[in-house]
N, C-alpha and C positions, 0 to 999 in steps of 0.2 A: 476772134478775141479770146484771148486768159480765160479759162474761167476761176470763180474765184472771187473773193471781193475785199482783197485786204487793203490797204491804206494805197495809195499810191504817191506818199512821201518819197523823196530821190529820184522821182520822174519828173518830164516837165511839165507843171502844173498846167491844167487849161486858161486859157485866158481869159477868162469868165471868174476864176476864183479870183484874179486881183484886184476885183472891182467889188467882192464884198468885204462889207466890214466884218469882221471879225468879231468885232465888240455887239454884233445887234444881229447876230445868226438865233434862230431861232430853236430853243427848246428841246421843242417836242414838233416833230413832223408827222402829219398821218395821211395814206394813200388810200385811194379808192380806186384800184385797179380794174380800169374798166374796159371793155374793147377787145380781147381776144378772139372772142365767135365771132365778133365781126370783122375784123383783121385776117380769120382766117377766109370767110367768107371771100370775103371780096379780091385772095388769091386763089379762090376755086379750090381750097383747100377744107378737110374735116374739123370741126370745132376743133378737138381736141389738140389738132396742129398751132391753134393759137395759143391754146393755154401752155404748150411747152413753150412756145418761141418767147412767150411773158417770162419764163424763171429767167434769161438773160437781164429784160428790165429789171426784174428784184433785185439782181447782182450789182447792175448797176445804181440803181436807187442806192442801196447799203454802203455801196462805195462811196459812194458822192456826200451821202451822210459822214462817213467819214473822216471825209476828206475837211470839211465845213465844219466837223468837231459837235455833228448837232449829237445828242446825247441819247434821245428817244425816238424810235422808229416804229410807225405801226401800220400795218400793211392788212388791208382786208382781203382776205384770201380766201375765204366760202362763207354764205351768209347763213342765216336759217331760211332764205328766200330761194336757194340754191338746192335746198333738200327737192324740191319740186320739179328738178330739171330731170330728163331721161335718168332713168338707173347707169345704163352702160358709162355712160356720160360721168356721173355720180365717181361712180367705182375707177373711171380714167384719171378722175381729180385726184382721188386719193391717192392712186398708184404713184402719181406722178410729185407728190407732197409726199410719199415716202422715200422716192428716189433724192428731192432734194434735200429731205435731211439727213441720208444718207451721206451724198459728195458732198454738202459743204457743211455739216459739223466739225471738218478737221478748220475750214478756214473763221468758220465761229470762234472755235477755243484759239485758236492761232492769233487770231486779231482782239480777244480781250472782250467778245460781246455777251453779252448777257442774253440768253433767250427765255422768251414767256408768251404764251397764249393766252388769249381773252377768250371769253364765249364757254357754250354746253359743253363740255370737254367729253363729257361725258357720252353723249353722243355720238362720238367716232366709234371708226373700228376700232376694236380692239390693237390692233398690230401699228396702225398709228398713233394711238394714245399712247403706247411704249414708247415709239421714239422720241413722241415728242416729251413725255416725264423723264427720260433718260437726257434726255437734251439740255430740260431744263436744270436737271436736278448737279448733273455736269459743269454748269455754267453759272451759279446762282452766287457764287463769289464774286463775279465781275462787276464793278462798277461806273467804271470810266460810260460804257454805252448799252444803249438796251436796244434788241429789234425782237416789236410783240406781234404776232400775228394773229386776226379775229377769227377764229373756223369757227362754224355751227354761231354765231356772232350776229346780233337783232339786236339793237339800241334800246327799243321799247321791251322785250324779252331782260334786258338787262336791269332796266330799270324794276320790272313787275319782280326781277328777282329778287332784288335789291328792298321793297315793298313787304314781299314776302316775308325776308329775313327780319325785318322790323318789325313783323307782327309777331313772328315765331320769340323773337325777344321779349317784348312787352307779355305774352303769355307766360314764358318762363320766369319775367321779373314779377307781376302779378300788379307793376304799376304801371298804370296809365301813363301817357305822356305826351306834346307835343312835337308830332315832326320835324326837323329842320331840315333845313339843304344842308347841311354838316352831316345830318344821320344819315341821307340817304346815300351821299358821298362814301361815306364808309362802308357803307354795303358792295359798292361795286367792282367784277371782277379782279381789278387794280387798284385796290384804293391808293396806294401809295405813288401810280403814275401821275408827275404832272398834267393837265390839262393840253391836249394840242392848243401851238399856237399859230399853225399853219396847217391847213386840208389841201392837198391837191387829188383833182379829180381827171383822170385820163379819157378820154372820147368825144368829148363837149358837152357832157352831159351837164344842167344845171339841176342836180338831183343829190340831196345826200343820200337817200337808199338806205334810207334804217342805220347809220353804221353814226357809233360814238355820240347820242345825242344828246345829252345829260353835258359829255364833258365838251365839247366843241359848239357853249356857248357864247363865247368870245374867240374862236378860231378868226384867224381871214384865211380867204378861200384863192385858189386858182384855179379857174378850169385849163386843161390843155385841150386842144384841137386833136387831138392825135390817139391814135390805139395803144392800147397800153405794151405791145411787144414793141414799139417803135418808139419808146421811152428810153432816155440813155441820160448818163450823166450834167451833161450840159442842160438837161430842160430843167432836172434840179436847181441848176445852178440859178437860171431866170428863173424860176419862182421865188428863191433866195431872195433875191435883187428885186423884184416885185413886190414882195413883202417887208424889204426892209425903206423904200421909196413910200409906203403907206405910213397914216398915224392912228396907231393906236390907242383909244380915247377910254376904252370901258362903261359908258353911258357917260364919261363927264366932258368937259369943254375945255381942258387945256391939258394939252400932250406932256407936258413937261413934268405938271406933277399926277400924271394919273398912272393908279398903277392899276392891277390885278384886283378881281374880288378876293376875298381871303380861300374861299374853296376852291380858285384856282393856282394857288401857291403852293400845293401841296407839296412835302417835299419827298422824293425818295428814301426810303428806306434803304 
């Protein structure tokens, strides 16, 4: 297959996209990439043989986003749960997260996407915090799409970040004040990302795994049966069409007029 993951307009579209609507594609999409070590496993293969044979699914995922016009993409890519796996292992992830934004930053700027990281950033190597602030810093005009990836990324870490900053404020203001779910919203690594409104989880796992917890309180979910290297555009496509056959209620009792909480309408900046 191309590598690569630019629009695939002028080809023939799969036949899975004619069946979605257009008008009720969702958002914001986020991925729980799951399944590599065991995908490699179970070809008598080295972990690390899974985790490359996964950059094709992201290629794919991003495509398929594009294809569908969905606007936000967010890919969980190393947790803070992941700091704990073997070093060699550790050091293979990076290498290989610098390889890929290496190749496919020409097809980022090529295709109009906007890139950003959530999570410690801080935390990485050094050599890939450059590529990836070069990447970002590169791309921070685009608006049409965004794909964010979580590294060094713990939901609960995000939120106590977020907690922190609240208090570090309220000492610098010297006034007291009431929490809200608007304040803590604003503290988090993205505040300006909309809310997913779609999680897909690769493996069968029924686990969110620490990832996005705050904002993906109103997500619908799909699990896939399948490894995440054996992810391709079409499975997108059915989760699309699985989520657009569901009703979205938000705690109320009629579809028609219920919309969003207000903290999940955030708009991009």
């Amino acid at each position: 297959m191309k590598e690569g993951f630019g629009s695939t307009e002028g080809q023939e579209p799969h036949p899975l996209l004619r069946l979605v609507d257009p008008q009720r594609v969702p958002q914001h999409v986020a991925i729980i990439m799951d399944g590599n070590g065991r995908w490699a496993k179970s070809r008598g293969l080295p972990r690390i043989e899974g985790h490359k044979a996964g950059i094709e699914a992201v290629r794919q995922a991003v495509t398929a986003a594009g294809n569908l016009h969905v606007r936000y993409l967010t890919l969980y890519a190393f947790s803070m749960e992941n700091w704990k796996r073997p070093s060699a292992e550790v050091r293979a992830l990076f290498s290989l997260l610098r390889r890929f934004i290496t190749s496919e930053s020409r097809e980022i700027l090529k295709n109009g996407i906007r890139f950003r990281t959530i999570g410690r950033i801080d935390d990485l190597p050094a050599r890939v915090r450059s590529l990836l602030r070069d990447l970002e810093e590169r791309t921070k005009h685009f608006e049409e799409r965004t794909l964010t990836l979580a590294l060094s990324y713990g939901g609960r870490t995000e939120i106590a970040d977020a907690c922190n900053a609240l208090v570090a404020e309220a000492v610098r203001s010297g006034i007291p004040k009431e929490v809200t779910t608007e304040d803590v919203a604003r503290h988090l690594y993205a505040p300006d990302l909309p809310d997913p409104d779609l999680l897909i989880r690769t493996s069968g796992e029924y686990r969110i795994s620490n990832f996005l917890l705050w904002q993906i309180a109103y997500a619908e979910m799909v699990i896939l049966d399948i490894f995440w290297p054996d992810f391709r555009a079409e499975h997108f496509y059915e989760t699309v069409l699985d989520y657009q056959r569901r009703e979205r209620r938000y705690g109320g009792v009629s579809p028609s007029k219920a919309e969003p909480p207000e903290r999940t309408r955030r708009g991009a900046r």
